[in-house]
PDB file of N, H, CA, C and O in Angstrom:
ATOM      1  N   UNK A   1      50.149  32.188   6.514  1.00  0.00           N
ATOM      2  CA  UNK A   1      48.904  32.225   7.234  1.00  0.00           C
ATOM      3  C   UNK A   1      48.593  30.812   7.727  1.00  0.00           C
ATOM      4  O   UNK A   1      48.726  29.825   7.004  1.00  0.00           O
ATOM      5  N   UNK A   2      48.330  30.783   8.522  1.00  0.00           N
ATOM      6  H   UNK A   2      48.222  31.585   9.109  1.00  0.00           H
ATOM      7  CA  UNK A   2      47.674  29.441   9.820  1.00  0.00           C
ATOM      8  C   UNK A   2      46.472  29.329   9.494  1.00  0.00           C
ATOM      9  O   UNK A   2      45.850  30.371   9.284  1.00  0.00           O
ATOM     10  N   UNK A   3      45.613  27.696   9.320  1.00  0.00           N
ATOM     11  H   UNK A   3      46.118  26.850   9.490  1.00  0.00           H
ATOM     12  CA  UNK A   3      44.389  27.704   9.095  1.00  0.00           C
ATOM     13  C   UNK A   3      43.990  26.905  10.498  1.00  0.00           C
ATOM     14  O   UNK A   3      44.900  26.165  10.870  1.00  0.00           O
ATOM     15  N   UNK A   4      43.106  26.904  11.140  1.00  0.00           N
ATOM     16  H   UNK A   4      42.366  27.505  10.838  1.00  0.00           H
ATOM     17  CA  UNK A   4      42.554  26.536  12.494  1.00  0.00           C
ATOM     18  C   UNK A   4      41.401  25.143  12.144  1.00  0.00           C
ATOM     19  O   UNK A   4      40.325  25.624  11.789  1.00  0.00           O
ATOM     20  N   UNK A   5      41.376  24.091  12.152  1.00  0.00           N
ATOM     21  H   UNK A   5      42.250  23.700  12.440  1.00  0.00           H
ATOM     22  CA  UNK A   5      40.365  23.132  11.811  1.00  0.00           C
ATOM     23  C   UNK A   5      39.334  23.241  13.609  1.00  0.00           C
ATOM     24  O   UNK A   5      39.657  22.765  14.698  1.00  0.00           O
ATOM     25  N   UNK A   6      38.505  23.784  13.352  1.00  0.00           N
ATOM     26  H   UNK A   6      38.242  24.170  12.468  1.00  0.00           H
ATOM     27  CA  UNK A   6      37.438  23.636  14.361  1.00  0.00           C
ATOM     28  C   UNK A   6      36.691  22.335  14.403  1.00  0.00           C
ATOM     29  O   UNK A   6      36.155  22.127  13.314  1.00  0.00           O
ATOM     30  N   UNK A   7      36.482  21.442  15.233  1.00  0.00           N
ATOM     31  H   UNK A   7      36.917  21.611  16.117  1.00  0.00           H
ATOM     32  CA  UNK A   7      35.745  20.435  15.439  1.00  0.00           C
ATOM     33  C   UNK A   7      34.276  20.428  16.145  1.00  0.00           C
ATOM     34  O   UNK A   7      34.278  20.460  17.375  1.00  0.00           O
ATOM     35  N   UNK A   8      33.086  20.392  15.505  1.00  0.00           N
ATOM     36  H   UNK A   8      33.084  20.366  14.506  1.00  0.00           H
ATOM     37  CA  UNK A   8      32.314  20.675  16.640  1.00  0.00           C
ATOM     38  C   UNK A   8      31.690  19.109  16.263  1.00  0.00           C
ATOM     39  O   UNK A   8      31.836  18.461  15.227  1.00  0.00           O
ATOM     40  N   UNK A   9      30.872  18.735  17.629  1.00  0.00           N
ATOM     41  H   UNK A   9      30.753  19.262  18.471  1.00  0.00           H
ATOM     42  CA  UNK A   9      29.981  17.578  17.533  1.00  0.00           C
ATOM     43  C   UNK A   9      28.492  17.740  17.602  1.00  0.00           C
ATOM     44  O   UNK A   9      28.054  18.490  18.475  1.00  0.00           O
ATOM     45  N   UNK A  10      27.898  17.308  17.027  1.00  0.00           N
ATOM     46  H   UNK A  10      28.254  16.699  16.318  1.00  0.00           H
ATOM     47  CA  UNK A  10      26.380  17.393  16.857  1.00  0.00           C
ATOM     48  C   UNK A  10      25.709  15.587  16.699  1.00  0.00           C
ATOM     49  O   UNK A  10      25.717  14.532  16.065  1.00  0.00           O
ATOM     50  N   UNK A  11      25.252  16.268  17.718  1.00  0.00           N
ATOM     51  H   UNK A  11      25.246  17.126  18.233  1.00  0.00           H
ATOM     52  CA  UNK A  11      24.203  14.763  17.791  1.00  0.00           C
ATOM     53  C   UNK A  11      22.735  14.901  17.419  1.00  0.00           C
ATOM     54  O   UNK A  11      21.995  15.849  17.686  1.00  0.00           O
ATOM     55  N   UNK A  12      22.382  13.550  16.612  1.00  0.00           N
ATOM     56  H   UNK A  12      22.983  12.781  16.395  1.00  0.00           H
ATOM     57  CA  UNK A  12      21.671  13.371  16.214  1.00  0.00           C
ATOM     58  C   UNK A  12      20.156  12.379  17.002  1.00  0.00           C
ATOM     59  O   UNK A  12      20.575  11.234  17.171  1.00  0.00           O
ATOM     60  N   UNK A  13      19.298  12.435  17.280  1.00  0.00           N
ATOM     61  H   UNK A  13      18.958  13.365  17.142  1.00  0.00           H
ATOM     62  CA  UNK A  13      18.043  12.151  18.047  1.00  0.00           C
ATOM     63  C   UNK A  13      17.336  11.232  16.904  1.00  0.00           C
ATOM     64  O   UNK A  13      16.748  11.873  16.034  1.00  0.00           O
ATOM     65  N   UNK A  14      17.320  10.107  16.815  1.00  0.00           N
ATOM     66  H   UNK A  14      17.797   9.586  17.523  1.00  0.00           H
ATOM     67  CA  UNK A  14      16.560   9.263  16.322  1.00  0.00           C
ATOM     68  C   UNK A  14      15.270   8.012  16.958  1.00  0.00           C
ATOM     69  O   UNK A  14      15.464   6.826  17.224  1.00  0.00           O
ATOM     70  N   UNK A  15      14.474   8.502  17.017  1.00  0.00           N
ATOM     71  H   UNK A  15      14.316   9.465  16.801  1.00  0.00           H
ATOM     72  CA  UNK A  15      13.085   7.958  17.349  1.00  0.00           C
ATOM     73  C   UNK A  15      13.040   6.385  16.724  1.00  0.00           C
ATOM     74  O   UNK A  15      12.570   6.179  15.605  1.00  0.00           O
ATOM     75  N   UNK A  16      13.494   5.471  17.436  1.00  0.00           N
ATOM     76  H   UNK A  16      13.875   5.638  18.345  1.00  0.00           H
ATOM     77  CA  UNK A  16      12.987   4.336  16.376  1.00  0.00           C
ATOM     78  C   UNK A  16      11.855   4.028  16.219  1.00  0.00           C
ATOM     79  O   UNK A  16      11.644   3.237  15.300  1.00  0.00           O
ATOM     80  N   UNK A  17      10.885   4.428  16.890  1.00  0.00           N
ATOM     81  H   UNK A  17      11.056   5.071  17.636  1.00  0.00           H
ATOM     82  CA  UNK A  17       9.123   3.740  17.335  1.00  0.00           C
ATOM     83  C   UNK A  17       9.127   4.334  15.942  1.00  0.00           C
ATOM     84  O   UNK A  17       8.994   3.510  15.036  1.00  0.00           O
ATOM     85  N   UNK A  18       9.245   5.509  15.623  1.00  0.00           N
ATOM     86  H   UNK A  18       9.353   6.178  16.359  1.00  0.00           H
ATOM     87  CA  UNK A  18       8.482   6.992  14.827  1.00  0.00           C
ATOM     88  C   UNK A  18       8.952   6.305  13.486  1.00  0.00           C
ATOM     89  O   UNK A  18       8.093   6.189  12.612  1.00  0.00           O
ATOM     90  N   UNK A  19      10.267   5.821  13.222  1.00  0.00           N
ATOM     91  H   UNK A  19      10.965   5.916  13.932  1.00  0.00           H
ATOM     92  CA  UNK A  19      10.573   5.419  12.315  1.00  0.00           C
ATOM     93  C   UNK A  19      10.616   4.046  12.094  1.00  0.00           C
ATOM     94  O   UNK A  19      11.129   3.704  11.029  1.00  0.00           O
ATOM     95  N   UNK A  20      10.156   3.069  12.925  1.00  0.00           N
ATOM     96  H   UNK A  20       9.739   3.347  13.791  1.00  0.00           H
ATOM     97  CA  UNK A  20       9.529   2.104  12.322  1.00  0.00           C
ATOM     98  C   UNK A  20       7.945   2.023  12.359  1.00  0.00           C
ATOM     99  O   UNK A  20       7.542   1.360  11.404  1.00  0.00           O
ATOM    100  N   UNK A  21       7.466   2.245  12.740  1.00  0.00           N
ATOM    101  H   UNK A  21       7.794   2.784  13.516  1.00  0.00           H
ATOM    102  CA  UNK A  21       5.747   2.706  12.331  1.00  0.00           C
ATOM    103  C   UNK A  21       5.824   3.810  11.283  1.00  0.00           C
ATOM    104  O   UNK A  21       4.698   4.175  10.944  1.00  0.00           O
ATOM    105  N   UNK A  22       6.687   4.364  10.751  1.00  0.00           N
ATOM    106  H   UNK A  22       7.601   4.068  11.026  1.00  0.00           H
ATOM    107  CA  UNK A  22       6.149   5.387   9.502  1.00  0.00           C
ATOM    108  C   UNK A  22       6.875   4.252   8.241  1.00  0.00           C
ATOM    109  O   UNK A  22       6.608   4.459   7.057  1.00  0.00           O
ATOM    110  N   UNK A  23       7.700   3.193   8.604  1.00  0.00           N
ATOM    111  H   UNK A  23       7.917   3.024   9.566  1.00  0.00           H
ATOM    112  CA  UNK A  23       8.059   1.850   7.502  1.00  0.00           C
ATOM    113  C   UNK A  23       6.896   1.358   7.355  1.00  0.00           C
ATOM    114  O   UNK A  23       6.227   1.477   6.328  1.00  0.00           O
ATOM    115  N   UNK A  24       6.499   0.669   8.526  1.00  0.00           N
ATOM    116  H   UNK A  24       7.042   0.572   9.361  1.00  0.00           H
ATOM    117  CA  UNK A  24       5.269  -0.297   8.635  1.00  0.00           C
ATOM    118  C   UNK A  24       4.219   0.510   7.958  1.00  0.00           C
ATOM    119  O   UNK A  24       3.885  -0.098   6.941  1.00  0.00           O
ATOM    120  N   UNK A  25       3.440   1.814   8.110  1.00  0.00           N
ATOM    121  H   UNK A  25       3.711   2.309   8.936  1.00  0.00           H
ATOM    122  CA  UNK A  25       2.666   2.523   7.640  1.00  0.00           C
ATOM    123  C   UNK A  25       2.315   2.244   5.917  1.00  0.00           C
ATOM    124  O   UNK A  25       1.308   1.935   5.280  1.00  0.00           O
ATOM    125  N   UNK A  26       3.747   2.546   5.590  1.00  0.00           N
ATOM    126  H   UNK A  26       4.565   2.797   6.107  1.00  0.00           H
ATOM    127  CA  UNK A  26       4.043   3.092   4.257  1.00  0.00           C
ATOM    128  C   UNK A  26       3.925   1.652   3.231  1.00  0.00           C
ATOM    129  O   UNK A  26       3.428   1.520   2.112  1.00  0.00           O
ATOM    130  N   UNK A  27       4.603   0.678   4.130  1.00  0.00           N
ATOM    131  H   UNK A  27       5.007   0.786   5.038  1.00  0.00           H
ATOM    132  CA  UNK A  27       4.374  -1.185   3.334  1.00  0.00           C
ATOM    133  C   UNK A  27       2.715  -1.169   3.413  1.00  0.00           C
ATOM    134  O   UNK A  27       1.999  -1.105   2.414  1.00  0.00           O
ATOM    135  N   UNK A  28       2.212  -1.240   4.844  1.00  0.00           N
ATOM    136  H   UNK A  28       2.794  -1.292   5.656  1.00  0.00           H
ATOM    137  CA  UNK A  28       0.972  -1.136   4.511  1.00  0.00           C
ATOM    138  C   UNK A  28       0.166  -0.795   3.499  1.00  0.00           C
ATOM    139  O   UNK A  28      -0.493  -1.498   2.733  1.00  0.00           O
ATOM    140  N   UNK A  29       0.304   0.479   3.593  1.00  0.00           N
ATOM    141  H   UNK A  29       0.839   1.050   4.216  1.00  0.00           H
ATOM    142  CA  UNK A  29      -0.577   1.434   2.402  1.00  0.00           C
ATOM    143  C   UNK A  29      -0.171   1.127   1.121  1.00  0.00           C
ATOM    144  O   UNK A  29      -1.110   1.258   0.336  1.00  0.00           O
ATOM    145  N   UNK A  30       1.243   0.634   0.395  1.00  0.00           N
ATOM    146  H   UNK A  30       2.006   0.527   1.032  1.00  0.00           H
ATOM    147  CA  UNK A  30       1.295  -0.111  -0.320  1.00  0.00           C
ATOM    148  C   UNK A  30       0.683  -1.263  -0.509  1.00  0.00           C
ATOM    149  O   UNK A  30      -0.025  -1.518  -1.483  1.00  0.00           O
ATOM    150  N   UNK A  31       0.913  -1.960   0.350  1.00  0.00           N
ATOM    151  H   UNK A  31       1.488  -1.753   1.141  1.00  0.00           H
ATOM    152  CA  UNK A  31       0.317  -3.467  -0.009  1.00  0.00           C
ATOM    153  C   UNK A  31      -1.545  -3.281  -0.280  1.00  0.00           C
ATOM    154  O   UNK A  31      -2.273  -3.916  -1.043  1.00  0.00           O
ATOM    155  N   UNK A  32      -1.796  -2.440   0.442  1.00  0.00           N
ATOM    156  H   UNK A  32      -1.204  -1.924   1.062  1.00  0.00           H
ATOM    157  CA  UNK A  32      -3.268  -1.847   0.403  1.00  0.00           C
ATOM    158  C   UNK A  32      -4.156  -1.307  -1.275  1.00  0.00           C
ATOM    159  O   UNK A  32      -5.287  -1.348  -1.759  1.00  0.00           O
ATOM    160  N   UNK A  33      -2.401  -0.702  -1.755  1.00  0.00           N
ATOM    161  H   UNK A  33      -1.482  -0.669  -1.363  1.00  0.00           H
ATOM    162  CA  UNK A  33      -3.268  -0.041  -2.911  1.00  0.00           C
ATOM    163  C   UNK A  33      -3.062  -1.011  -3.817  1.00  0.00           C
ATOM    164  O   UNK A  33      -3.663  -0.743  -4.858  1.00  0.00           O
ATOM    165  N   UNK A  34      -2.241  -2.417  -3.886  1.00  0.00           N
ATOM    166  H   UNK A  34      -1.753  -2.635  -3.040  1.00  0.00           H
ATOM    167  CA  UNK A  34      -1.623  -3.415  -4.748  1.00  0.00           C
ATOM    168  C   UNK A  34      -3.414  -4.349  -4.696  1.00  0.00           C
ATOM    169  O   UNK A  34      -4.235  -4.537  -5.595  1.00  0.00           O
ATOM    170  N   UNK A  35      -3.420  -4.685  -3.416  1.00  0.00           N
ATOM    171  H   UNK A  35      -2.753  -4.532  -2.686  1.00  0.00           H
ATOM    172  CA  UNK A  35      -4.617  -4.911  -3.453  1.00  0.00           C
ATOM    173  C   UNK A  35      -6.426  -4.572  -4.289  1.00  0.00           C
ATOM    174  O   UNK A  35      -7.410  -5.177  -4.714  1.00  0.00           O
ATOM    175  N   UNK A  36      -5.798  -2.985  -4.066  1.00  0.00           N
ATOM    176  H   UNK A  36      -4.998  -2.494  -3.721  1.00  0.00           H
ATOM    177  CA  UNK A  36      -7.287  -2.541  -4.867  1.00  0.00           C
ATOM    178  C   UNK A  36      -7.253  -2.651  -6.541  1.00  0.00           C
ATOM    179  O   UNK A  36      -8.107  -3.062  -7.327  1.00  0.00           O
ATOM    180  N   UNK A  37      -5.915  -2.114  -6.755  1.00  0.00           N
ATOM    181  H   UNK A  37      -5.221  -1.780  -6.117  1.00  0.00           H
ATOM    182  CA  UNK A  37      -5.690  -2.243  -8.016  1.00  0.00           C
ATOM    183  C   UNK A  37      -6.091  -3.399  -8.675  1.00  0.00           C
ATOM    184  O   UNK A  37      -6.872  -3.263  -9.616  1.00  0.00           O
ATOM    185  N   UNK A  38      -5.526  -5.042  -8.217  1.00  0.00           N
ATOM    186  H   UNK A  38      -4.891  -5.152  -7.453  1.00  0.00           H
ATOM    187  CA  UNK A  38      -5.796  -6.226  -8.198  1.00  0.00           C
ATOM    188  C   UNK A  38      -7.236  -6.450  -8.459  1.00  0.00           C
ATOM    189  O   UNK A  38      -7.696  -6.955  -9.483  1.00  0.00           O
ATOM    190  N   UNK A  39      -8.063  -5.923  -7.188  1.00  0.00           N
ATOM    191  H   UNK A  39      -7.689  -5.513  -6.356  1.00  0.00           H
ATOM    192  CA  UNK A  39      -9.522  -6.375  -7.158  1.00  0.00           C
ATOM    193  C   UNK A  39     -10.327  -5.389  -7.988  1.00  0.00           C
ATOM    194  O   UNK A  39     -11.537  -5.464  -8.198  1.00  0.00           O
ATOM    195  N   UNK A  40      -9.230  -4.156  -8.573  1.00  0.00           N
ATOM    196  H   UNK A  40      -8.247  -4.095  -8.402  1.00  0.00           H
ATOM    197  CA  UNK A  40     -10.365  -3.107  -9.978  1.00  0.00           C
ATOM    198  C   UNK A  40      -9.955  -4.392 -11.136  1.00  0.00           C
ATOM    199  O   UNK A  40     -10.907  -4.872 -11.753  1.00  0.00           O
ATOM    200  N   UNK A  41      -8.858  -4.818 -11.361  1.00  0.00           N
ATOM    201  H   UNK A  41      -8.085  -4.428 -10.860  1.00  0.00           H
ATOM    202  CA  UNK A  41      -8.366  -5.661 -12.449  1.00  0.00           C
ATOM    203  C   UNK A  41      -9.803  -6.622 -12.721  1.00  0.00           C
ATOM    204  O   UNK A  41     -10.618  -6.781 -13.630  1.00  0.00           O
ATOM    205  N   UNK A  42      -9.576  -7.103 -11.441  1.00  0.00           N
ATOM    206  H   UNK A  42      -8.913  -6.974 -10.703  1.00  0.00           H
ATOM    207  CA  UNK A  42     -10.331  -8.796 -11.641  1.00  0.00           C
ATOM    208  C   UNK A  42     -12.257  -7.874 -11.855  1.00  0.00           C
ATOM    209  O   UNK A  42     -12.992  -8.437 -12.666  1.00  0.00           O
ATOM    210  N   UNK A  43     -12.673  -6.968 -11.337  1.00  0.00           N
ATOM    211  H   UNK A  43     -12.076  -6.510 -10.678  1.00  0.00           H
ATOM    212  CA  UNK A  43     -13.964  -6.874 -11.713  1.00  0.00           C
ATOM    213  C   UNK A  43     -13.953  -6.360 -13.075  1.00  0.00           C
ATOM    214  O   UNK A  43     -14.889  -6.693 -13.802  1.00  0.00           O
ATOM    215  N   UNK A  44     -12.920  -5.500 -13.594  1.00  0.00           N
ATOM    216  H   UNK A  44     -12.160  -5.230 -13.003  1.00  0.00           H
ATOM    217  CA  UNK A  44     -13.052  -5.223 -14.959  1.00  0.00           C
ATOM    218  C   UNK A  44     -12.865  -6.195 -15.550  1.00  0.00           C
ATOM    219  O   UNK A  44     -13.963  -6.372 -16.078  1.00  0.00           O
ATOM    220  N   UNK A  45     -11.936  -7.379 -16.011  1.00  0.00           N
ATOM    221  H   UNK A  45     -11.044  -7.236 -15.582  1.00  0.00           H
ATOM    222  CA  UNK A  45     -12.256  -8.492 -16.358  1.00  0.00           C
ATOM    223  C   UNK A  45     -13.437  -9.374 -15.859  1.00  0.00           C
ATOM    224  O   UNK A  45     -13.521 -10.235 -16.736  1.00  0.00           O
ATOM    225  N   UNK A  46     -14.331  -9.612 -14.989  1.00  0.00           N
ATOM    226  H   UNK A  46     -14.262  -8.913 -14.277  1.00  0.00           H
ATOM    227  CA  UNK A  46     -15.656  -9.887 -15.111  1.00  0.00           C
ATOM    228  C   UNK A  46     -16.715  -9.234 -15.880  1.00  0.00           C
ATOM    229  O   UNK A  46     -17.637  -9.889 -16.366  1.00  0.00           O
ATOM    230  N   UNK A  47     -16.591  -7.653 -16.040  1.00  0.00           N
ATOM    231  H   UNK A  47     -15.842  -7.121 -15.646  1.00  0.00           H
ATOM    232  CA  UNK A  47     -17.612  -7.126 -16.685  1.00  0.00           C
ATOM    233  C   UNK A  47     -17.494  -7.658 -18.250  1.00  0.00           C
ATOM    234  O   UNK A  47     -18.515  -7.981 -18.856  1.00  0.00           O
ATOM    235  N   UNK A  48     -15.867  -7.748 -19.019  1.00  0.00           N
ATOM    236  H   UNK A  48     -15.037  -7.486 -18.527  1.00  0.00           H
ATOM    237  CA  UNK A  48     -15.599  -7.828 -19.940  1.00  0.00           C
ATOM    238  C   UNK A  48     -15.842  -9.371 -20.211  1.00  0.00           C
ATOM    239  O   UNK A  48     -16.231  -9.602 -21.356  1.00  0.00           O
ATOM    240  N   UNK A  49     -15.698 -10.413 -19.429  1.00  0.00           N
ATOM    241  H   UNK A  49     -15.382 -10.225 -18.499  1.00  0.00           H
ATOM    242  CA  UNK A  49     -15.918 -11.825 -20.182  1.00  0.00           C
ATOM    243  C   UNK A  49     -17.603 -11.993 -19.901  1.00  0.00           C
ATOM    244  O   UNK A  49     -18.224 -12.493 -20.839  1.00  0.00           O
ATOM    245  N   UNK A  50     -18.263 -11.674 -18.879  1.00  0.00           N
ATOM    246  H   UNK A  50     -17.759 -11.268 -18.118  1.00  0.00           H
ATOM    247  CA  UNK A  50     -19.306 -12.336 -18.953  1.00  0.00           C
ATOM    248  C   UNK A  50     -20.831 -11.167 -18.889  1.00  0.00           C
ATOM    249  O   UNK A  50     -22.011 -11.496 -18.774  1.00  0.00           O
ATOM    250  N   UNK A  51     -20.046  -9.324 -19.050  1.00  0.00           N
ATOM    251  H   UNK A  51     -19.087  -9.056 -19.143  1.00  0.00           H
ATOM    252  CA  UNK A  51     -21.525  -8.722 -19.007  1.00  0.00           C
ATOM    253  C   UNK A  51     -21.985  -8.112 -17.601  1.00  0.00           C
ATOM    254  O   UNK A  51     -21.626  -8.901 -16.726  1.00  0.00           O
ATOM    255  N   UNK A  52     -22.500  -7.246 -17.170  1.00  0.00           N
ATOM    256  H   UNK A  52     -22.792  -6.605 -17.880  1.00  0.00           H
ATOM    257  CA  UNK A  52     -22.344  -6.370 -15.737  1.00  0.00           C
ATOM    258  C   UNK A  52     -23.600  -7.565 -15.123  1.00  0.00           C
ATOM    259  O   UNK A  52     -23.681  -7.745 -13.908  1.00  0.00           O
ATOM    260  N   UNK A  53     -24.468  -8.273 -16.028  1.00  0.00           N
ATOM    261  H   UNK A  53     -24.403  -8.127 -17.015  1.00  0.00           H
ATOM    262  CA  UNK A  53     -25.339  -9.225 -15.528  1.00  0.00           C
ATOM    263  C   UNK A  53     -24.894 -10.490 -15.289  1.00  0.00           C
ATOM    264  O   UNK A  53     -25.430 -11.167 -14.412  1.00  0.00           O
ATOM    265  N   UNK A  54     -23.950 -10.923 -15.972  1.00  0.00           N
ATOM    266  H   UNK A  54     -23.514 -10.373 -16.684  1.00  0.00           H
ATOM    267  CA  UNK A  54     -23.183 -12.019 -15.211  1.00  0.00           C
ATOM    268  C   UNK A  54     -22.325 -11.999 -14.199  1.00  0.00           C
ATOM    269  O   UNK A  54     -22.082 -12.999 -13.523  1.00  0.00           O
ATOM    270  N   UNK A  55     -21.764 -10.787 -14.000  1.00  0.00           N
ATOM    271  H   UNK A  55     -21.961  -9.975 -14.549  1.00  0.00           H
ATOM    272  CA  UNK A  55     -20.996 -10.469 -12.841  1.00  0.00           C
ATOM    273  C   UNK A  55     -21.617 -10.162 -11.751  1.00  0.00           C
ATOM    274  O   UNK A  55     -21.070 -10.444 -10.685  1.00  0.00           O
ATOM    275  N   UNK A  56     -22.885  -9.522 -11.757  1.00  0.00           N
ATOM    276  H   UNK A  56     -23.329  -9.293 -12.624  1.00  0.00           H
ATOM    277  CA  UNK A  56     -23.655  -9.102 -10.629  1.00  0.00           C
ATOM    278  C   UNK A  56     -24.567 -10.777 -10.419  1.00  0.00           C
ATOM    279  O   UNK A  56     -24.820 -10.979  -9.232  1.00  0.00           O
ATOM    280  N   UNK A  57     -24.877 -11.502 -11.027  1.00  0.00           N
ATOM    281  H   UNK A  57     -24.672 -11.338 -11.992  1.00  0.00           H
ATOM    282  CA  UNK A  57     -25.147 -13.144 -11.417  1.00  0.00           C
ATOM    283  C   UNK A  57     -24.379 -13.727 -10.263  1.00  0.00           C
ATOM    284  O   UNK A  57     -24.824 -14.242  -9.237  1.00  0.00           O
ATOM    285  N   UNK A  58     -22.934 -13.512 -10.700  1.00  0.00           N
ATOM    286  H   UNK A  58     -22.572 -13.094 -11.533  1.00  0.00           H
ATOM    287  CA  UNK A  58     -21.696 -14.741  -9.963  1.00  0.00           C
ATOM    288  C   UNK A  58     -21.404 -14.169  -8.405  1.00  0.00           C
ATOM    289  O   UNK A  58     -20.915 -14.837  -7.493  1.00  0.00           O
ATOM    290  N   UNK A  59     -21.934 -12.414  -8.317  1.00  0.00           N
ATOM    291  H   UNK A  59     -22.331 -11.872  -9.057  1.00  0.00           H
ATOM    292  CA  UNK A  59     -21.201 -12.148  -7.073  1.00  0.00           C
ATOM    293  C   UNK A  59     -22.451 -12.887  -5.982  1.00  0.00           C
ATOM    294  O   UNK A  59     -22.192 -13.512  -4.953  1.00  0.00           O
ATOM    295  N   UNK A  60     -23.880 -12.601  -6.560  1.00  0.00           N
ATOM    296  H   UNK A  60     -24.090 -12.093  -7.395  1.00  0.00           H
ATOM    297  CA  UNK A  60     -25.032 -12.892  -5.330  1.00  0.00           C
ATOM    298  C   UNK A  60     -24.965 -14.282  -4.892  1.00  0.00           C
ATOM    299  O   UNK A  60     -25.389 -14.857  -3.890  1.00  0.00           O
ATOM    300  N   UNK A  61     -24.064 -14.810  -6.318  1.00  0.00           N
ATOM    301  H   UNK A  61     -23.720 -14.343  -7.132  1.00  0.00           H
ATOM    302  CA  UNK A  61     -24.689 -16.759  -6.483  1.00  0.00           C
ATOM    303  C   UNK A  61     -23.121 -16.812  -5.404  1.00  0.00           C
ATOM    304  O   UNK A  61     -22.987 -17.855  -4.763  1.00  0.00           O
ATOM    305  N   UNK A  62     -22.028 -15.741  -5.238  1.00  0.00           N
ATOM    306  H   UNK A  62     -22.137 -14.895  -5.759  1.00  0.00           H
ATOM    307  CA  UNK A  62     -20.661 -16.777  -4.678  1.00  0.00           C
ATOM    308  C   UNK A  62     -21.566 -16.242  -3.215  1.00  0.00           C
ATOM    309  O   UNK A  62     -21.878 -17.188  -2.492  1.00  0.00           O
ATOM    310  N   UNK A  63     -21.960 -15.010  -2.768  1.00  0.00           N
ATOM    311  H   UNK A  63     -21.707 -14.241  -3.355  1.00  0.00           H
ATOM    312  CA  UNK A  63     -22.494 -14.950  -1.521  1.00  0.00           C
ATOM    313  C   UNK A  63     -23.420 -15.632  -0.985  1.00  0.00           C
ATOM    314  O   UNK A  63     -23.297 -16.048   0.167  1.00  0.00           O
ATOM    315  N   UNK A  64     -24.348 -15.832  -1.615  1.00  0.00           N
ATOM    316  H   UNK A  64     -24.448 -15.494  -2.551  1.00  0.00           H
ATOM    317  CA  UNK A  64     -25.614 -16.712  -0.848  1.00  0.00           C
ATOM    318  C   UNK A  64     -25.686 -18.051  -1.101  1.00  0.00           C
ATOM    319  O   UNK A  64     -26.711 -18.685  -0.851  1.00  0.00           O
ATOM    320  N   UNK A  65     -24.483 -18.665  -1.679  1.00  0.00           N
ATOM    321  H   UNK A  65     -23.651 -18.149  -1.882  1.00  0.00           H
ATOM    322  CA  UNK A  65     -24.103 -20.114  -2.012  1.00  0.00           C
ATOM    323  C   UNK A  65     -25.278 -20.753  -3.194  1.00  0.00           C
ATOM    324  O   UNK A  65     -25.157 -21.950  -3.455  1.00  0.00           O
ATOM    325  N   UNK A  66     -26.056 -20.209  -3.683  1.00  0.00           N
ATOM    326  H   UNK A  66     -26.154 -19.237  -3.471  1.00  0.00           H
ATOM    327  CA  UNK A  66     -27.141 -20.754  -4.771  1.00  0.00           C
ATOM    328  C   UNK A  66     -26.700 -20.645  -6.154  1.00  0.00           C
ATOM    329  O   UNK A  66     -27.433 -21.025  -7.068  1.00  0.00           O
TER     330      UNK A  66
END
């Protein structure tokens, strides 16, 4: 018996815009949630060294410079 190897070609359609804006997207939104995480860190360590009144104290005194 004879076996027949068929060749077919199929092409593939790749968008680079689509796939580099869904990279860029995705670093973003990472770097985004690294961020919040960071800035929950640092206020939970304010409540814990100095008290929700020293922290609410340091945020009015870093904004209004007094």
């Amino acid at each position: 018996m004879k076996t027949t190897n068929v060749r077919t070609n199929k092409e593939t359609e790749i968008n680079a815009s689509y796939e580099t804006s869904k990279f860029a997207m995705t670093v973003g939104m990472t770097m985004a949630a690294l961020v919040g995480i960071w800035g929950f860190a640092c206020m939970i360590s304010g409540v814990l060294d100095g008290g929700l009144g020293g922290l609410v104290k340091g945020l009015v005194s870093a904004i209004t410079g007094n």
